[in-house]
Each structure stands twice: as structure tokens, then as C-alpha cells.
C-alpha positions as CSV (number, residue, x, y, z in Angstrom):
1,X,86.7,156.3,57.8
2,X,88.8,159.6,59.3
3,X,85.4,160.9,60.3
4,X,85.2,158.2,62.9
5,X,87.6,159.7,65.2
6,X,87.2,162.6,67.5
7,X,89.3,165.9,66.9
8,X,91.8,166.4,68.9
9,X,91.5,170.1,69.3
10,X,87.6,168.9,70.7
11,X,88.9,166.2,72.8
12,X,92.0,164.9,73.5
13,X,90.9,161.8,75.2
14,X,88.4,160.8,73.2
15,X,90.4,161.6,70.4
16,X,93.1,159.2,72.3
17,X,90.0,156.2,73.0
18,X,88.9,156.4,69.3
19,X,92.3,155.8,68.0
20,X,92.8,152.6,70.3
21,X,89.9,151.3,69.0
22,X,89.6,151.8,65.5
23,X,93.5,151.2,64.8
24,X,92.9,147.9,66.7
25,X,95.1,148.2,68.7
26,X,93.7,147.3,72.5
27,X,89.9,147.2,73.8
28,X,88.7,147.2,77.3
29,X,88.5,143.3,78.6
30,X,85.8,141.9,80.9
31,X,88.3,142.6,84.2
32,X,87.7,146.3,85.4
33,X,91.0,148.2,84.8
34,X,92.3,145.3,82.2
35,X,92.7,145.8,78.2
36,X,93.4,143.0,75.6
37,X,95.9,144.0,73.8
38,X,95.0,143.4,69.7
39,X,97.1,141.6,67.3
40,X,98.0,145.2,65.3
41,X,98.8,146.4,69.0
42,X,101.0,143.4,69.9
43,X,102.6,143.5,67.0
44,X,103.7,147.0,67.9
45,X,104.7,145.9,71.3
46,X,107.1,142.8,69.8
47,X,108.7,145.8,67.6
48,X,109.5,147.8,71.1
49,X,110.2,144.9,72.9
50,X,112.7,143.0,70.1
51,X,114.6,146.3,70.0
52,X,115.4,147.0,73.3
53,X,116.1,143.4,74.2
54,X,118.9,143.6,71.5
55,X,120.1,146.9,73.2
56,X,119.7,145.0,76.5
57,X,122.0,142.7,74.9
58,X,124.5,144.7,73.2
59,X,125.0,146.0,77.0
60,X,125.8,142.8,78.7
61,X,122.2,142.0,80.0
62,X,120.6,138.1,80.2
63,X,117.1,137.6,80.6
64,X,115.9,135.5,83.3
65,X,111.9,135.0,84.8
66,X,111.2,135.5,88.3
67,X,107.7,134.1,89.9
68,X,104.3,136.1,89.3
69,X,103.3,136.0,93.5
70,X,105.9,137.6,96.2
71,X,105.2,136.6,99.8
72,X,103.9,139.2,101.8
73,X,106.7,139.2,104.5
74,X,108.9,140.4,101.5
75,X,107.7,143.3,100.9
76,X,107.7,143.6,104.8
77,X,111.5,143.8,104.8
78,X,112.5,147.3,102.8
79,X,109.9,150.0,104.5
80,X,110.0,152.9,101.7
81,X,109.1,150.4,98.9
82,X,106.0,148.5,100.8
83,X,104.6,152.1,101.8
84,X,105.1,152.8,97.8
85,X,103.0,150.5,96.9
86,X,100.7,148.8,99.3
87,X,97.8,150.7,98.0
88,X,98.4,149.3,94.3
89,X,99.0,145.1,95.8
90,X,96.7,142.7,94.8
91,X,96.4,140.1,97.6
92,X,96.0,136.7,97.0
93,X,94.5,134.7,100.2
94,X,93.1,131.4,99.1
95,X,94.1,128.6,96.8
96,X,91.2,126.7,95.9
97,X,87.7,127.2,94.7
98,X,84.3,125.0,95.7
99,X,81.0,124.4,94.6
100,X,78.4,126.8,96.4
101,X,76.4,124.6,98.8
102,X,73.4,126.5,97.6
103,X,73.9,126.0,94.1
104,X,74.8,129.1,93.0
105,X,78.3,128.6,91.1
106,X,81.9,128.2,93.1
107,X,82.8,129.9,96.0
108,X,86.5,130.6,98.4
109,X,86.6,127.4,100.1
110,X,86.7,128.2,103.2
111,X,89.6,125.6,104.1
112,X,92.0,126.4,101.8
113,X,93.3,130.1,102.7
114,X,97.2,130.2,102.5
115,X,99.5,130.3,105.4
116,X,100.9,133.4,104.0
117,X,99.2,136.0,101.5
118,X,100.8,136.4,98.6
119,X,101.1,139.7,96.5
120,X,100.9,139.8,92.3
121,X,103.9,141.4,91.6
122,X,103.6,145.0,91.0
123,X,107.3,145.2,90.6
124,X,110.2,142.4,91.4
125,X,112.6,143.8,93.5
126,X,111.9,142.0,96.9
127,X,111.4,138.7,94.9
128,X,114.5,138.8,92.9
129,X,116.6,140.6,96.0
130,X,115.5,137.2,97.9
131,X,116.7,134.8,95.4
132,X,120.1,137.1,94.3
133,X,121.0,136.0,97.8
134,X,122.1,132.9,97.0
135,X,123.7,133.9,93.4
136,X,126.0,136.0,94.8
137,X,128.4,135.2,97.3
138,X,131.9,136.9,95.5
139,X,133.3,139.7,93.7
140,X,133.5,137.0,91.1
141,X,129.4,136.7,90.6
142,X,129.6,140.5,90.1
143,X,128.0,142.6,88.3
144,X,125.2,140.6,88.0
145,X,122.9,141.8,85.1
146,X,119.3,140.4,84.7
147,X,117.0,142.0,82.5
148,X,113.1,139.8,83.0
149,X,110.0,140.4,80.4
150,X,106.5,140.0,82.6
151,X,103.5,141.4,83.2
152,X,103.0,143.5,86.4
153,X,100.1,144.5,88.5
154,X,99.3,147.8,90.0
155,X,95.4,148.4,91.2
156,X,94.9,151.6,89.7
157,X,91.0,153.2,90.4
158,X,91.4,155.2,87.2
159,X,92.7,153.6,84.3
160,X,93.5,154.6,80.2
161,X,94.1,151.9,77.8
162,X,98.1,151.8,77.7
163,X,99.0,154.5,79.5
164,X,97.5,153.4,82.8
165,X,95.9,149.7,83.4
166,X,95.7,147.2,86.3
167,X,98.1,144.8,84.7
168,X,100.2,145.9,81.9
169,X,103.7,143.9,80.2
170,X,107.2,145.8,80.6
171,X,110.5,144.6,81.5
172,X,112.3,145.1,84.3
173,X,116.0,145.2,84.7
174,X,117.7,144.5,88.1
175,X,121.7,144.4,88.5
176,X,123.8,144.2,91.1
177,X,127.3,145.4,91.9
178,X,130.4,145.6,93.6
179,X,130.6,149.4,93.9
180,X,128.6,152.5,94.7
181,X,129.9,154.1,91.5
182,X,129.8,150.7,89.2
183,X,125.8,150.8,90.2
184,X,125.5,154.5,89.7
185,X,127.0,154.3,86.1
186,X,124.6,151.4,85.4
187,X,121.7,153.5,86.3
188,X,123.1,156.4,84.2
189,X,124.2,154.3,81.4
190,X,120.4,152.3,80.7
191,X,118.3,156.0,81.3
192,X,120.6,156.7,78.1
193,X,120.2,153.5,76.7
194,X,116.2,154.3,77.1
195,X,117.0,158.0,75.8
196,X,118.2,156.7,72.6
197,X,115.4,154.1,72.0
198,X,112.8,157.0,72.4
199,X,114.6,159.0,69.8
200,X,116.0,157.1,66.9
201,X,113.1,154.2,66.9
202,X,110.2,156.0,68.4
203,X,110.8,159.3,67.3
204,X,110.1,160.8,70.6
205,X,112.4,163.7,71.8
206,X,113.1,163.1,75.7
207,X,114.2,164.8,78.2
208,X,116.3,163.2,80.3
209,X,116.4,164.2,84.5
210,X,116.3,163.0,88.1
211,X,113.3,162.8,89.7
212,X,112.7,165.1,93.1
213,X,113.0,162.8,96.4
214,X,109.0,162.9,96.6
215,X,109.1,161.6,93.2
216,X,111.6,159.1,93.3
217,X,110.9,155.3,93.4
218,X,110.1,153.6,96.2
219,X,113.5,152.0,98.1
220,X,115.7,154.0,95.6
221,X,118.6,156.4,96.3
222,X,118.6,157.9,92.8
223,X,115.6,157.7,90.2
224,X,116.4,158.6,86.4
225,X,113.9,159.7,83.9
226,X,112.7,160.2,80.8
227,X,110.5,162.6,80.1
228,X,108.5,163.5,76.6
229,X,105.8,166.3,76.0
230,X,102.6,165.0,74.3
231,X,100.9,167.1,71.7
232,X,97.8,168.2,74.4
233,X,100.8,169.5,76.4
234,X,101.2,167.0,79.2
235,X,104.1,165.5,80.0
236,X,104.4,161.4,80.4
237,X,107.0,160.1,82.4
238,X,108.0,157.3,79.2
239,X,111.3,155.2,81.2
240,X,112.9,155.0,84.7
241,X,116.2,153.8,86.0
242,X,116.6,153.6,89.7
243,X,119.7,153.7,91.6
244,X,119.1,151.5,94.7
245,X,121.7,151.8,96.8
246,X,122.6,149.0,99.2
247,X,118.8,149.0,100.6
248,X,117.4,146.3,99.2
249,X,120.9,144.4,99.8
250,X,120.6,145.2,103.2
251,X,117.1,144.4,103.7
252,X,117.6,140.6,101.9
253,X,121.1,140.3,103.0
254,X,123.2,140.1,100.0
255,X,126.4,140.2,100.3
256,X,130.1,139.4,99.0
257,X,133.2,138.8,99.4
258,X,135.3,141.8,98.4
259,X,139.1,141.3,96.6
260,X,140.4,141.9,100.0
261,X,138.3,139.3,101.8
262,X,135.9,141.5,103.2
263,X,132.2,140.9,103.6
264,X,130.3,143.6,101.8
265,X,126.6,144.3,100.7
266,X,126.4,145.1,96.9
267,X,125.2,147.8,95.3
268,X,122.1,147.7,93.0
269,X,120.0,149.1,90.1
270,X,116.4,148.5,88.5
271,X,114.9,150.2,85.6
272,X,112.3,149.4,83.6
273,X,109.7,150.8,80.5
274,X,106.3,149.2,79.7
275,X,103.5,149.4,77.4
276,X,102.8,153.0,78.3
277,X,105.4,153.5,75.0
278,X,102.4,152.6,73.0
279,X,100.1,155.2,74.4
280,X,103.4,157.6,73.8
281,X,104.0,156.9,70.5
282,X,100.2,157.7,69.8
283,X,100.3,160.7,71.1
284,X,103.4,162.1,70.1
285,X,102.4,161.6,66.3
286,X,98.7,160.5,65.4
287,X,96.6,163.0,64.0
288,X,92.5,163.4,63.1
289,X,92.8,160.4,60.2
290,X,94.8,158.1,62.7
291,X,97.7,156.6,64.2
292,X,100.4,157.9,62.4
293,X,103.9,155.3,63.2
294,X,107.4,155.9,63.2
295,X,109.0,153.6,59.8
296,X,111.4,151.8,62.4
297,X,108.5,150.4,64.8
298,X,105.7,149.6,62.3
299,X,104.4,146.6,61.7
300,X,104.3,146.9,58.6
301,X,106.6,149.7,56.8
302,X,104.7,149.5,53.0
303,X,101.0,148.9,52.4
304,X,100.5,147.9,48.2
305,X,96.3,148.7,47.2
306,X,95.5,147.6,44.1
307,X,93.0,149.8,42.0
308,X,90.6,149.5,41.6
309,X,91.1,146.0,43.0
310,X,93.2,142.6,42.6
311,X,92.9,140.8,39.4
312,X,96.1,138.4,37.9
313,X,98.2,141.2,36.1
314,X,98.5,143.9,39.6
315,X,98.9,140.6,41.3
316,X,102.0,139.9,39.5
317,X,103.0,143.4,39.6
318,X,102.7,143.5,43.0
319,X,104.7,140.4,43.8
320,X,107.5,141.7,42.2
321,X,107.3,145.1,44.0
322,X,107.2,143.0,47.1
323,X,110.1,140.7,46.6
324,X,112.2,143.9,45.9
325,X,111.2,145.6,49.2
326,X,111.5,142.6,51.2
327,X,115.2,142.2,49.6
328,X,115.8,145.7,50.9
329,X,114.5,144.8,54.6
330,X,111.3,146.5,54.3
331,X,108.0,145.3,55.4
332,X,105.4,145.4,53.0
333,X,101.9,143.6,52.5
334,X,99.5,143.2,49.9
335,X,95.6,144.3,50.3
336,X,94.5,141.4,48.6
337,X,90.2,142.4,49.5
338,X,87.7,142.6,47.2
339,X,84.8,143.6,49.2
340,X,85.9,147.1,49.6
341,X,86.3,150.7,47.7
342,X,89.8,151.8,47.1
343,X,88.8,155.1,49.0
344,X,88.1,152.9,52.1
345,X,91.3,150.9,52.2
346,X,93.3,154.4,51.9
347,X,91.5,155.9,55.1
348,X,91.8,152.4,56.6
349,X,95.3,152.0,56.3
350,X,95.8,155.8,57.0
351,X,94.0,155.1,60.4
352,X,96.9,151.6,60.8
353,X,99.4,154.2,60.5
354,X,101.5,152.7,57.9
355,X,104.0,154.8,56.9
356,X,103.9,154.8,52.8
357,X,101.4,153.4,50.8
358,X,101.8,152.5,47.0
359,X,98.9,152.8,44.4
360,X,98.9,150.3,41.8
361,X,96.3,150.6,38.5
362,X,96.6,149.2,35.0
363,X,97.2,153.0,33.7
364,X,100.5,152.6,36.4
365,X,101.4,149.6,34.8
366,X,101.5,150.9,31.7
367,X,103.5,153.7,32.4
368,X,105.9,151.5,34.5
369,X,105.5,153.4,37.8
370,X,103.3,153.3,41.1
371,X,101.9,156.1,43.1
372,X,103.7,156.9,46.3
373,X,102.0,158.6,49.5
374,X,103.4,159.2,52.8
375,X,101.1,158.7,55.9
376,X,103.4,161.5,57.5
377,X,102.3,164.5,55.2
378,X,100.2,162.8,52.5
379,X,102.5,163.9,49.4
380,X,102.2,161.5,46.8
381,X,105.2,161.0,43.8
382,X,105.5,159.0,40.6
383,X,107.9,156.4,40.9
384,X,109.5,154.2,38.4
385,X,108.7,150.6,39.1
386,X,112.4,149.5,38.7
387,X,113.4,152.1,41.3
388,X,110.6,151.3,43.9
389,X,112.7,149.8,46.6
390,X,115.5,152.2,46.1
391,X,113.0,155.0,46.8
392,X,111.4,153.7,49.5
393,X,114.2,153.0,51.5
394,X,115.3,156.5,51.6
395,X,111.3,158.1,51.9
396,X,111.1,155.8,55.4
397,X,114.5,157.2,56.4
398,X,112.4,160.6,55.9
399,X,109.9,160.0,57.5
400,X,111.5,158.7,60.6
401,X,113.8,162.0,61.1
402,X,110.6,164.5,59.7
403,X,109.0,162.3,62.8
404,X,110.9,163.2,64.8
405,X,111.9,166.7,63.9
406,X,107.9,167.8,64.4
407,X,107.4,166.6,67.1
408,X,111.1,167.8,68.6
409,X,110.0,171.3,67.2
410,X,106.5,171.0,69.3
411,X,108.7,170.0,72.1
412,X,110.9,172.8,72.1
413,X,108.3,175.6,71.6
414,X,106.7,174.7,74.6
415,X,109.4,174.7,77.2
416,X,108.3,178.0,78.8
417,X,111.1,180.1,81.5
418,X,108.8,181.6,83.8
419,X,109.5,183.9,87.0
420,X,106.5,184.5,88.7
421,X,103.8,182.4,89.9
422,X,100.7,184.3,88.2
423,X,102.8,184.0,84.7
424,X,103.5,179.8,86.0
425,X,99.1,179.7,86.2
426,X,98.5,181.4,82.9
427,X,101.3,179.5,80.7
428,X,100.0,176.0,82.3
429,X,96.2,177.1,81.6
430,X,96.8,178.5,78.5
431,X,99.8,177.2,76.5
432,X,100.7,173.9,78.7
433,X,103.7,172.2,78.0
434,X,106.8,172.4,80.2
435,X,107.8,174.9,82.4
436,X,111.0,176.1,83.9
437,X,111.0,177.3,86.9
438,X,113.3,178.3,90.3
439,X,111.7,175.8,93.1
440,X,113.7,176.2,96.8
441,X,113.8,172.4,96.8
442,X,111.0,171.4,99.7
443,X,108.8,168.9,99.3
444,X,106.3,171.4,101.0
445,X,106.5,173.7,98.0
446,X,106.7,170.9,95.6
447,X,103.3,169.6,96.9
448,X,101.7,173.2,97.5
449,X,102.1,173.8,93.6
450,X,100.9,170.4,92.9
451,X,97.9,171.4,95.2
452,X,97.3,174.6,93.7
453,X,97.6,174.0,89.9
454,X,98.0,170.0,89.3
455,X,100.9,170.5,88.1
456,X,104.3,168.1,89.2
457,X,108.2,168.3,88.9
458,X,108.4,166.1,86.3
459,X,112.8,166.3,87.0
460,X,115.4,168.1,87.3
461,X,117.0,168.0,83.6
462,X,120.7,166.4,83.8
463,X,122.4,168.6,81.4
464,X,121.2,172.4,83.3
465,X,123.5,174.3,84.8
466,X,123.4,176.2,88.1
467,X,121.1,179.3,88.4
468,X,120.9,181.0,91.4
469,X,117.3,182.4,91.5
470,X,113.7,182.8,93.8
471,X,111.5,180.3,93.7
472,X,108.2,180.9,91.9
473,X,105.9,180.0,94.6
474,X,107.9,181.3,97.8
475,X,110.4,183.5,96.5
476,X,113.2,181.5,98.8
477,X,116.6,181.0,97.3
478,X,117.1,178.5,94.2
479,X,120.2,176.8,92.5
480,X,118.7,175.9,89.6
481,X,115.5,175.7,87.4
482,X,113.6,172.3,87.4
483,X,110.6,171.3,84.7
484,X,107.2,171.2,86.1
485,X,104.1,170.1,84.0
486,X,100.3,168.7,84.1
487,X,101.5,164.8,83.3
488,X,99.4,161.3,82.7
């Protein structure tokens, strides 16, 4: 079944198309630009998603749902943010459907286009700005902290399943505040509550930064990142947190009555991640058999095949082997077919990504022990059937830091320190990854590199320190080194 999928070293996006498809996780639907997301996939996402909403949580945040369409004039009223994204709206200009006089299907009545045109979403700030308006009228009603789970939609011409759709599911948060430095905090404080998902459920090492102003979000003041390296050496921007300002305040009129009794506008935040984590997680850790998955986010954690296949005694085996791990928190399920070869289920569930599998024969049962193999390095052990769970419990604990240790490791060996713009072509060309270099801090350069090699400041990292140097394109005068890469 590994022989399905593409190497990577041959090509990458293939590589990338086969293992959405054959792990079943998402395949292209019949709207251009759209994917329908699988069961296996969405099961995935509800990991992700039941995770951070705890985090959310833990943090002070409610959830709340804000309408799909946003009146046009809204996104009339902060300037920055409609020029963003007025190339990505979909418009919506008629509310009703009619026969076609000629017999040909339905048609736009005619008669029925809207007063106003409305826009599907592709991002709430405008529509939830409009309606905080009359939540918030005193320092009392502050902060305000509203996390929403939606879909979003942004018309992209070239699309990826997961990393870059039409419509695609995320959550956005959006908070508002009293103070300048109350917002700012927020901002910092859910990029790091996004840092810490990536690493220690994902598996992902980020990089966490602050976006160039040509980069930053549109309306924002401030825009946080995180930023991970894939294993063809492109960078994916994985989470942003967006310090707002008092725009969007200003533009909808928000405002409060301060502990002194003065009218003030608040101060406000959004940040969001989406189902581009999915497409992350693939390619931070799948290799040639498959999608490989992190212990914490998989579906299931342990995959039982019995061999050569079920019959009453494994059953019963397995049963007991199930209520143990279950007992211990782990997911596990049983391959109950018949149809197929024991060979075929291993490669199957290698290409799932389930993180251990267990073998279970008569000659095991008579030995009292199962066969153990890790879908991280394929090492297989002996295991005592009375110590199975025990076991278990600390292999996924291995493979979640081995996880993330390789892929940390790749990480870290390609962060290049280049000086010189012929040495910035050849490391991009040739090795990829990240590179850090002097840039004199114009969007003119910025965009001139961008122009010359396709490569983007993907941020300026938040824990460098000052550098005077030249920049690597101009030679101008630099304060610090920033990360530039080729990115999805």
C-alpha cells in the first residue's frame, strides 16, 4: 500500500496530494477551490479544535457565533482591512432563485436582488465590531473575550487541500479592552498560547515573531506569528494574533466609560488558526508509507491486528488489551476485517498514521505477550500482556517528544546566517529553509527580494537581539536580522 504514494524527494506536492487522499483525510468537492473534509480528517480537526478550545478556556475566553454574511457598507468603514481583502469577498447579490422561462433549470430572479450586497465572511471583525457596540458601554463590560468557531471564505485562484481553500473552518478570537497595554498583552499572551499548542500537541517547533508592516493584517497595529519550517524547506505561517489598536473601535464607534467618567474607544485584539494545522502536521512528520501523527492529536493512539485474522480466542484477547488501554486514557481500536492480508492492514494503518500498533497471533497468546511497533521508527518489542497498557503509555509519551525532537532538529539545521546576497540565492536554491539575514527595514527592499527570489520576511523573531549590520540586498544600515523564506 506505501507504494501508492509519491516520494517526497521526487515530489513534494504530489507526495503532499497522495497523502490527503489515501489517508482519507479530505478530497476535492464539486465547488472549484472547496474540499470535503473526511471523517479520519475531521476527526483530526475535533482533536485540534477540543484542545485549544480548553486552552481558550483556561484563559478566560467564551465562545459566541456571529452571522455568515457582513453588509458591504461594513467593510466600507475601516479602509486598510477592505483594501486587504476585497479581492478574496464573495458577494452575495440576490435572494431568490426562479424557474428559467425557457426551460432550462432555475435562474437569478431578476426581482429579487438585495438592497445591500452582502459579503461571506472572510474574517469577522467588522461584523462583530458592529454588534460589540452595543455590549460595551463601561469599564465594567471590559475586557470582553469572545472566541467564535466558523467557517470563513477567502476566493483564492490557487488552492491546496488544507493549506489553501476557498472556505476553510478556524476560529477566530476577538477581545476588547480598556487599555492599550491590557490589549497588547492579550495579543502576546494567545501567539504563546498558540506557541505552546504547536509544540507539546502537534509536535511542531515554532518560531514565534512579528510580522513586517507589509505583512501585517489588514486594520492591525501589531501582527504576531507563528512560524514552522516544513520538511521541503518552506516556511508556513501556522497562527496569528493581531493587535488592533483602537481602529476598528473607531471605525464602529465603540466606546466606554472610563473609571474617571471619561468616554473612551477600547482597545482590541483578534487572532485566529484554521485547518491549515492539518496540512502542517502532515508535513512536519509524514514520510513515503504515510501520515505519520503526533500520540496527543490522533484519532486513534493504538491500532490491535489480529493474525492472521479474528477468530473467538484473539477476540477475547483483544478485549482485554482494550479495556486496559482505555482504563489508561488511550485510544485504541480493534481491526475486526476479514477480507484482508495482515500485510495490508499494517501498510494501511501505517498510511492512518497511528502511532503504535500491536500484533496479536495464537503463538503471542501462548507466550503471554503482543508484538509492539511504533509508526514513528518502525521498532517492534515483545511485551508482556499484563504490562501492555503500562508500556504503552510511556512508548506514546516517546513518540510525542522523538516527534518533536526530529523535526526540532530539521528545524534548527536549516536556519542559515547569511551576509551577502549571492550566498542568500544559493542557500534558498539549494538548502532552503530559513534564512537570517540584515534587511534595512523598507518595504521597497522587502518586496525587491520577494521579486527577485520568491522569497518573504516570514517575521522578525521576538527573542533576537540587536545587530547592527548591512542589509543583504542594499548594504544600508540594519538593527537586527529578520527570517526570510520561500512559504505556502
Amino acid at each position: 500500500m506505501g507504494k501508492v504514494i509519491t516520494n517526497r524527494d521526487e515530489d513534494y506536492s504530489q507526495w503532499y496530494l497522495d497523502i490527503v487522499k489515501k489517508a482519507n483525510l479530505a478530497q476535492n468537492s464539486a465547488v472549484r477551490g472547496c474540499m470535503v473534509i473526511k471523517p479520519y480528517g475531521f476527526a483530526i480537526w475535533e482533536r485540534m479544535q477540543r484542545r485549544l478550545d480548553d486552552m481558550f478556556k483556561e484563559t478566560g475566553h467564551v465562545n459566541a457565533y456571529f452571522p455568515l454574511f457582513i453588509p458591504k457598507s461594513f467593510l466600507s468603514k475601516e479602509a486598510e482591512h477592505v483594501e486587504g481583502f476585497a479581492k478574496e469577498c464573495a458577494v452575495v447579490t440576490h435572494h431568490r432563485l426562479m424557474n428559467d422561462p425557457d426551460g432550462k433549470g432555475v435562474v437569478v430572479d431578476p426581482d429579487a436582488r438585495l438592497e445591500e450586497e452582502l459579503i461571506v465572511r472572510p474574517t469577522s471583525e467588522t461584523i462583530i465590531w458592529n454588534t460589540y457596540r452595543d455590549w460595551i458601554n463601561s469599564y465594567r463590560d471590559l475586557p470582553l473575550l469572545i472566541n467564535q468557531w466558523a467557517n470563513v471564505v477567502r476566493w483564492e485562484l490557487r488552492t491546496r487541500p488544507f493549506l489553501r481553500t476557498a472556505e476553510f473552518l478556524w476560529q477566530e478570537g476577538h477581545t476588547a479592552h480598556a487599555t492599550s497595554e491590557e490589549a497588547y498583552q492579550e495579543a502576546r499572551r494567545m501567539l504563546d498560547v498558540y506557541a505552546r499548542f504547536a509544540e507539546e500537541y502537534m509536535a511542531m517547533p515554532v518560531i514565534r515573531g512579528v510580522k513586517t508592516p507589509h505583512e501585517r493584517f489588514a486594520g492591525a497595529v501589531e501582527t504576531f506569528t507563528i512560524e514552522a519550517l516544513m520538511q521541503d524547506g518552506k516556511a508556513l505561517q501556522a497562527g496569528t494574533s493581531h493587535f488592533l489598536g483602537q481602529n476598528f473601535a473607531k471605525a464602529f464607534e465603540v466606546k466606554f466609560l472610563d473609571e474617571n467618567n471619561q468616554l473612551e474607544y477600547v482597545w482590541a485584539t483578534s487572532w485566529g488558526v484554521s485547518t491549515r494545522l492539518i496540512g502542517a502536521l502532515i508535513m512536519t512528520h509524514s514520510d513515503d508509507q504515510g501520515l505519520v501523527l503526533p500520540p496527543k492529536l490522533a484519532p486513534h493512539q493504538v491500532v490491535i491486528v489480529p493474525i492472521p485474522k479474528p477468530n473467538d480466542e484473539l477476540d477475547a484477547a483483544a478485549a482485554r488489551i482494550m479495556e486496559q488501554l482505555r482504563k489508561a486514557g488511550i485510544t485504541v481500536k480493534y481491526d475486526q476485517d476479514r477480507k484482508n492480508r495482515p500485510g495490508f492492514k499494517f501498510a494501511e494503518h501505517e498510511m492512518h498514521g497511528i502511532p503504535v500498533r500491536i500484533g496479536l497471533g495464537k503463538r503471542d497468546l501462548e507466550k503471554n505477550q503482543v508484538e509492539i511497533a511504533r509508526r514513528d521508527t518502525g521498532e517492534k518489542s515483545f511485551v508482556p500482556m499484563d504490562n501492555v497498557a503500562g508500556y504503552i503509555a510511556q512508548l506514546l509519551e516517546e513518540i510525542q517528544a522523538n516527534l518533536f525532537r526530529r523535526a526540532k532538529a530539521f528545524r534548527d539545521a536549516h536556519i542559515t546566517r547569511v551576509d551577502d546576497f549571492e550566498t542568500f540565492k544559493q542557500v534558498l536554491e539549494e538548502k532552503g529553509g530559513f534564512i537570517s539575514a540584515h534587511w534595512d527595514g523598507t518595504t521597497e527592499t522587502e518586496l525587491k527580494i520577494k521579486e527577485l527570489t520568491k522569497a518573504t520576511i516570514r517575521c522578525i523573531p521576538l527573542d533576537s537581539e540587536p545587530e547592527e549590520g548591512a542589509c543583504v540586498l542594499t548594504g544600508k544600515k540594519s538593527e537586527r536580522r529578520v527570517l526570510f523564506a520561500k512559504a505556502y
